[in-house]
C-alpha positions as CSV (number, residue, x, y, z in Angstrom):
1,X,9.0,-16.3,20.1
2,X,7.8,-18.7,17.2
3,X,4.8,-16.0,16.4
4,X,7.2,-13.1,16.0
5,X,8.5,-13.8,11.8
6,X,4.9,-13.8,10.7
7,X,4.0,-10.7,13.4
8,X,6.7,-9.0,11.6
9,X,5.2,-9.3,8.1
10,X,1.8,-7.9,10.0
11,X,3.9,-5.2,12.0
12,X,5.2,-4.3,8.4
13,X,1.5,-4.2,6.8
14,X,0.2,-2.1,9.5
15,X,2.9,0.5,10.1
16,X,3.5,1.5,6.9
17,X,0.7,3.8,6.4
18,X,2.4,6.6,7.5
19,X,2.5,10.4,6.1
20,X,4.1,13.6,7.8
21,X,5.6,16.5,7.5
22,X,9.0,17.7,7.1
23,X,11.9,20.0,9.7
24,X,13.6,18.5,12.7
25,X,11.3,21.1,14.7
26,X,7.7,20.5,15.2
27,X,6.1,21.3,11.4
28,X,4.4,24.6,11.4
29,X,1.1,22.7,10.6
30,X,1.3,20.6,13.9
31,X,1.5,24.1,15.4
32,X,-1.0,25.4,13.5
33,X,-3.9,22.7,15.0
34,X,-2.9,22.9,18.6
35,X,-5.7,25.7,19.7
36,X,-8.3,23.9,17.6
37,X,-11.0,21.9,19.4
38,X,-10.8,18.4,19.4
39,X,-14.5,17.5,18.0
40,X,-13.6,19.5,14.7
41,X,-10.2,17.7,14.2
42,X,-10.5,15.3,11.4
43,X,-8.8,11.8,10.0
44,X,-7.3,14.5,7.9
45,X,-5.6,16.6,10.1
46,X,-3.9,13.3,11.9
47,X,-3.4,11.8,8.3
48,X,-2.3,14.6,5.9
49,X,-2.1,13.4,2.2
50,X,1.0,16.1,1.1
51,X,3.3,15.8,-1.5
52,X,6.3,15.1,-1.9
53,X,7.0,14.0,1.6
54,X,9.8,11.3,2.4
55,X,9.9,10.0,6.1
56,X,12.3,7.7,7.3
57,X,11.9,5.7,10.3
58,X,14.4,4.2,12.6
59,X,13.6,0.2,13.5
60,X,14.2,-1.0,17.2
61,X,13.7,-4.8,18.0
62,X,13.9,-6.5,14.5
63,X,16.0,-5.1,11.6
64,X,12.7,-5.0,9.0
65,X,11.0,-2.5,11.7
66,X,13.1,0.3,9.8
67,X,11.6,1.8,6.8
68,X,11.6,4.8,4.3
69,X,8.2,6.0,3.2
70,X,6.8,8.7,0.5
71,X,4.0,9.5,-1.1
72,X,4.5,8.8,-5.2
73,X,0.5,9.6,-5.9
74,X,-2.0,12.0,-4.7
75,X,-5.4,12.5,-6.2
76,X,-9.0,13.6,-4.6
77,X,-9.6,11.7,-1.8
78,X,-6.8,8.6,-2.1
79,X,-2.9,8.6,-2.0
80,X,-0.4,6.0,-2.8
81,X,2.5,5.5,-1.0
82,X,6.2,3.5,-1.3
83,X,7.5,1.9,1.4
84,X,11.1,0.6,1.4
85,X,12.3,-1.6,4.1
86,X,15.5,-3.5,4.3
87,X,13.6,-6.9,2.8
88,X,10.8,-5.7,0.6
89,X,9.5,-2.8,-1.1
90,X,5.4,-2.5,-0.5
91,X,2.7,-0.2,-2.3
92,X,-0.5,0.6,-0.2
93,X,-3.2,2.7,-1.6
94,X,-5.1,5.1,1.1
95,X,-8.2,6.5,1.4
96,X,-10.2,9.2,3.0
97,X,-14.2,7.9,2.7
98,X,-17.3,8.0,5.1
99,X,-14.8,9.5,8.2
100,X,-13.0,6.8,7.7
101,X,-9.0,6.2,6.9
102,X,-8.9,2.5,4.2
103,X,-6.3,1.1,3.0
104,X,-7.6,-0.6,-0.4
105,X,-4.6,-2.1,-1.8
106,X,-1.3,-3.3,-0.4
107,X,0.8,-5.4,-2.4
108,X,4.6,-6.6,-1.9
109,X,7.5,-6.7,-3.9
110,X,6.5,-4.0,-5.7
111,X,10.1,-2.3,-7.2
112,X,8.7,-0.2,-10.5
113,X,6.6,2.9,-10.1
114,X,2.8,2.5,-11.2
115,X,0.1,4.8,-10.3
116,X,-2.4,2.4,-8.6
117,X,-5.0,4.9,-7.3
118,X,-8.2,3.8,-9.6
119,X,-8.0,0.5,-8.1
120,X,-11.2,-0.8,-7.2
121,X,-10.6,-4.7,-5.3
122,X,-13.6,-4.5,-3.5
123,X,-11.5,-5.1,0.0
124,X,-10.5,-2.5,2.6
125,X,-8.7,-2.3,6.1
126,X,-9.8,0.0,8.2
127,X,-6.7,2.2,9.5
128,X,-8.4,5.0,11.4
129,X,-12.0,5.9,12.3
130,X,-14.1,9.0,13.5
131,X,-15.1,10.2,15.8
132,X,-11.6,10.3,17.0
133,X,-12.6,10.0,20.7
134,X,-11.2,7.5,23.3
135,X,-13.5,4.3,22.9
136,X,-14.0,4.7,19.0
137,X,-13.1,0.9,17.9
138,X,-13.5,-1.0,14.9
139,X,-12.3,-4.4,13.6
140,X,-9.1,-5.0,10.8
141,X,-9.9,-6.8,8.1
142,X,-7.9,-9.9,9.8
143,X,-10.7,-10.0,12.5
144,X,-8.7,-8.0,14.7
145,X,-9.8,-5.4,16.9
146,X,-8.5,-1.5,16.8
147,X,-9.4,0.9,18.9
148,X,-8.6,4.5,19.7
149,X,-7.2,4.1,23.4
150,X,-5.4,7.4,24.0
151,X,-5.3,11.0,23.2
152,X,-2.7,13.6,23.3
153,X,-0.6,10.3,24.0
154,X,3.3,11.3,25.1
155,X,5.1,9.6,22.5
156,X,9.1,10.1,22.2
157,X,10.8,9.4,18.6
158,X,14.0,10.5,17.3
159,X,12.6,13.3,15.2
160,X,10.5,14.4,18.1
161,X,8.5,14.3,21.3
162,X,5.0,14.5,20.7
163,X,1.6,14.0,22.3
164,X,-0.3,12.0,19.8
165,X,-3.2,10.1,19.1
166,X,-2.9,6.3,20.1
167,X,-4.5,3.6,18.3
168,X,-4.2,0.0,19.6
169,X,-4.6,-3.1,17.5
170,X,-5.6,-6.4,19.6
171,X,-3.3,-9.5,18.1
172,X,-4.4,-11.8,21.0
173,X,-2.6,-14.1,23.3
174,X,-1.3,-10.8,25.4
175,X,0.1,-9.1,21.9
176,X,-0.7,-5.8,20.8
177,X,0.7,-2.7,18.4
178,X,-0.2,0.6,19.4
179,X,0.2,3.4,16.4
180,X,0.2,7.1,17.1
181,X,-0.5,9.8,14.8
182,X,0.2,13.4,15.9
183,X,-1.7,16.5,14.3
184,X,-0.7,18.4,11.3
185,X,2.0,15.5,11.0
186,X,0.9,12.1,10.8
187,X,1.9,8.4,12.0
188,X,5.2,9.1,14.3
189,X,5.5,5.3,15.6
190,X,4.3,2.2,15.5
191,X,5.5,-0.6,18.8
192,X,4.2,-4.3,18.4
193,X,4.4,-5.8,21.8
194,X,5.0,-9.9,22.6
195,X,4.9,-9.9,26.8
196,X,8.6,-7.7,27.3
197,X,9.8,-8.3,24.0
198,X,9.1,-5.1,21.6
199,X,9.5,-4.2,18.1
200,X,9.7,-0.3,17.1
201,X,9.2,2.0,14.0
202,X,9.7,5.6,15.3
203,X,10.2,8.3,12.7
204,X,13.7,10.0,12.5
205,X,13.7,12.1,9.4
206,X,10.8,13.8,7.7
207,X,11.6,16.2,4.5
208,X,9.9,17.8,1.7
209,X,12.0,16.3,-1.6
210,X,11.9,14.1,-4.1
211,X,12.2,10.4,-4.1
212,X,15.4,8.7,-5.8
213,X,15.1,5.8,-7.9
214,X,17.8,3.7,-9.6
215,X,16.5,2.9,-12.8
216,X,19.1,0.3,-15.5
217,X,18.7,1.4,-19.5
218,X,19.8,0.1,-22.6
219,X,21.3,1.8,-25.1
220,X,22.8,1.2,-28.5
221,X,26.7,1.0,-28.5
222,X,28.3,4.0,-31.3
223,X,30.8,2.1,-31.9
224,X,29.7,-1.2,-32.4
225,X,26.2,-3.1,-33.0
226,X,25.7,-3.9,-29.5
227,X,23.8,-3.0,-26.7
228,X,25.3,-1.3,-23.3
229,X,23.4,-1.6,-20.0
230,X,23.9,1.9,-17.5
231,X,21.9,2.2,-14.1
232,X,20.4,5.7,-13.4
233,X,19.9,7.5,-10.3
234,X,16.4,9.6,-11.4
235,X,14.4,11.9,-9.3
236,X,10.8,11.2,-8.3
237,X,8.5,13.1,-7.3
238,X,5.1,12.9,-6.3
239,X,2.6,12.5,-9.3
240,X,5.0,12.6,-11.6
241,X,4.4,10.5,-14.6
242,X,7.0,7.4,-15.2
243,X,6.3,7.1,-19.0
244,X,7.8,10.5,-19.7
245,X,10.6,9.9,-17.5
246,X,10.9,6.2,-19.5
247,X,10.9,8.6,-22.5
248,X,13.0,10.9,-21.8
249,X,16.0,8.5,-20.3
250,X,15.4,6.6,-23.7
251,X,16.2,9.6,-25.8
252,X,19.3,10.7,-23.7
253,X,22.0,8.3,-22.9
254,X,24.2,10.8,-21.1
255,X,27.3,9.7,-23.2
256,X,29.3,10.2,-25.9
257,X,30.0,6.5,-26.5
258,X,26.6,5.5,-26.6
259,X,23.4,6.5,-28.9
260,X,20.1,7.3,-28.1
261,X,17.6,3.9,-27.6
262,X,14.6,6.4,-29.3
263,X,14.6,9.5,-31.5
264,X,14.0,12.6,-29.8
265,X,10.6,13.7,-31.6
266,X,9.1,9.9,-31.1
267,X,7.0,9.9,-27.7
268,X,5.5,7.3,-25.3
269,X,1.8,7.3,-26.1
270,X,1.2,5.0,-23.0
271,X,2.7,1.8,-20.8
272,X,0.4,-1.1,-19.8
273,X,1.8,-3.9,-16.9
274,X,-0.3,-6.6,-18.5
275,X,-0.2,-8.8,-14.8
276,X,-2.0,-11.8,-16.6
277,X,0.0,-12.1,-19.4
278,X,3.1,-11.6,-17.7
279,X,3.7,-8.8,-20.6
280,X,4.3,-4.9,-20.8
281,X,2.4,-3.3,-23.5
282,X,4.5,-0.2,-25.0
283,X,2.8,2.6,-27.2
284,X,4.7,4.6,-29.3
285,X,4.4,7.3,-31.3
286,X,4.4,7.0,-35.3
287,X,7.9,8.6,-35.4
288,X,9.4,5.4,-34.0
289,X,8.9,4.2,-37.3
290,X,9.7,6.6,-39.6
291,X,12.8,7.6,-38.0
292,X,14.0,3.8,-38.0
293,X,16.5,4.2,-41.3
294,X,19.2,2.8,-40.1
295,X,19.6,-0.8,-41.5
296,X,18.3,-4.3,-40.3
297,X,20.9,-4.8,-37.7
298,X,21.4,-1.1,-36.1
299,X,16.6,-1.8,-35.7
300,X,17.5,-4.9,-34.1
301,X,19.3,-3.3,-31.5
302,X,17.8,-0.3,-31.2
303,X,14.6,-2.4,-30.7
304,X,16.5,-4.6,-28.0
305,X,17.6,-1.8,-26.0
306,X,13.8,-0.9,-25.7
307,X,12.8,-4.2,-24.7
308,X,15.5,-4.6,-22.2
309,X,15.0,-1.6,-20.7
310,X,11.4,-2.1,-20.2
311,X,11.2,-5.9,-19.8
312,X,13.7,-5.2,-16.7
313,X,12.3,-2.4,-15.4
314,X,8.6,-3.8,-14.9
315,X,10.2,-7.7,-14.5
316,X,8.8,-9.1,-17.6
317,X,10.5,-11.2,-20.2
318,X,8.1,-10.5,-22.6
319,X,7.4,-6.8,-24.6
320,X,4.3,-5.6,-27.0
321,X,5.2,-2.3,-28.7
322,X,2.5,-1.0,-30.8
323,X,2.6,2.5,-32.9
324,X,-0.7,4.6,-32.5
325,X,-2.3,1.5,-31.5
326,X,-0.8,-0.7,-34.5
327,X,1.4,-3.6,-34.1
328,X,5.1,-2.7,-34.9
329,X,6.1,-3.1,-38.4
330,X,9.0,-1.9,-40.0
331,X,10.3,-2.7,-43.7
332,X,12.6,-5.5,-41.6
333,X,10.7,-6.4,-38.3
334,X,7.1,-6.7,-37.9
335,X,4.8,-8.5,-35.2
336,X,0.9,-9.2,-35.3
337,X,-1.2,-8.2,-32.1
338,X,-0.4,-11.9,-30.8
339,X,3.0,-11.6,-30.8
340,X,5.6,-9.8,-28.8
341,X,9.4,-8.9,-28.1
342,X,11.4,-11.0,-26.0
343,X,13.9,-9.5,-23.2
344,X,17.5,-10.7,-24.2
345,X,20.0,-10.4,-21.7
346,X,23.2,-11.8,-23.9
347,X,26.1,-9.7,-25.4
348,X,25.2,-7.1,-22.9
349,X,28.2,-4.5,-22.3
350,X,28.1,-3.6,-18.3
351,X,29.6,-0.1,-18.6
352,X,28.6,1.4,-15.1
């Protein structure tokens, strides 16, 4: 049983590459691709990139094993999904090349929302591989070996009972995980086996709706030069971009007690995660200057409830905001390109 904490983080890796479909009855587009012949079925038609889908998945064996998953980017021939399990939250990009299924980024502890689908790392893990016929194998990219060893599989999940398409990965020493992937749906399960001992991911809930993200902001105070923190509950869906939702949250507090952190006709010209710097790098529009007549101390914290906000939200302690391009400089505040905003977390009014 020593082996099973670090097969965990590997069951985790593996299994969350899953997409489907939504209804507690079979999806019409399983039904759809039960009369076709099995040489035309495609990756794609096991592994449908769709929008907007949110599947959750009840966890047997080990309480990590359950998961939420959706798709926040779509584009060509890659997708990008969250996955949220109950002790990290992991970002894998997929994608469909040369009849194969890749996974070409997966990265932990990954809480904000950032499109990550023009990555180009240079490594890939094979996830599935034509021609899917029984005896079609291939090896992971941890030397493993994966291999198609079953299809129209019976598979039983809460959501469903399915035959499916069964993938086996080889961990050695008499361990194994077999994944299974139904048509017109996608992955349905995912058991790691240790001799009797099992761990299970089986899919329970499969919808068509937006992810829900809690976001915190910062806002200046009406009554009083300070800053107020308030945590949001924002929709998400898939492709939608996080810089106008930044925007927009940043112009509307939602309350009468507290004041906008930007002007309504300033906009977000862009939002950089500067990962070696440790730094976000904020565009504005002009308007963020313009508009700042309000004093010395009111710019202070108007500037700090920017910088909090986006300092916390990305994990940074350190913020660049630039208008068109150009360092910030106001008639009381200015920085140089070197320089940058620093996230301050004192005098903060709690008001959730």
């Amino acid at each position: 049983m020593k082996t099973i904490r670090a097969l965990i983080g590997m069951l985790l890796l593996i299994s969350v590459l899953f997409v489907g479909c939504g209804g507690k009855n079979v999806p019409d587009d399983a039904k759809n691709l039960d009369g076709n012949d099995e040489d035309s079925l495609t990756i794609e038609d096991y592994y449908p990139f769709k929008e907007n889908m949110k599947m959750d998945y009840q966890g047997v064996g080990n309480e990590f094993a359950e998961k939420r998953v959706f798709f926040e980017f779509i584009g060509e021939n890659r997708g990008q999904i969250k996955v949220y399990n109950p002790g990290t939250v992991v970002v894998s990009v997929l994608e469909y090349k040369d009849g194969e299924l890749r996974e070409i980024f997966s990265q932990g502890e990954f809480y904000h929302i950032e499109n990550m689908l023009n990555i180009n790392n240079g490594d890939s893990n094979i996830i599935l591989k034509e021609p899917l016929k029984i005896g079609t194998s291939w090896d992971t990219f941890g030397g493993y070996k994966r291999s198609i060893t079953g299809i129209d599989v019976d598979i039983e999940t809460p959501y469903g009972n399915f035959k499916a398409l069964e993938v086996t990965t080889e961990l050695g020493e008499g361990r194994n995980q077999a994944d299974y992937y139904v048509k017109g749906i996608g992955h349905v399960a995912s058991i790691y086996r240790d001799g009797e001992f099992e761990v299970k991911s089986l899919l329970e809930r499969l919808e068509y709706e937006p992810d829900r993200v809690n976001i915190g902001f910062y806002y200046p105070m009406y009554e009083d030069i300070k800053v107020a923190y308030i945590e949001k509950s924002i929709e998400f869906n898939t492709n939608d971009s996080i810089e106008k939702i930044l925007e927009e949250n940043l112009k509307k507090s939602g309350r009468d007690d507290l004041l906008a952190s930007i002007p309504e006709n300033v906009k977000i010209n862009s939002i950089l995660l500067d990962r070696g710097n440790q730094m976000v790098r904020v565009d504005f529009s002009n308007e963020l200057i313009t508009e700042m007549n309000v004093g010395s101390a009111m710019e202070s914290t108007i500037l700090k409830s920017i910088v909090n906000t986006l300092g916390n939200y990305y994990n940074v302690e350190k913020v660049y905001i630039s208008t068109e391009g150009k360092p910030y400089t106001s008639g009381h505040i200015s920085i140089d390109k070197d320089e940058y905003f620093t996230v301050d977390y004192s005098e903060i009014e709690n008001i959730n």
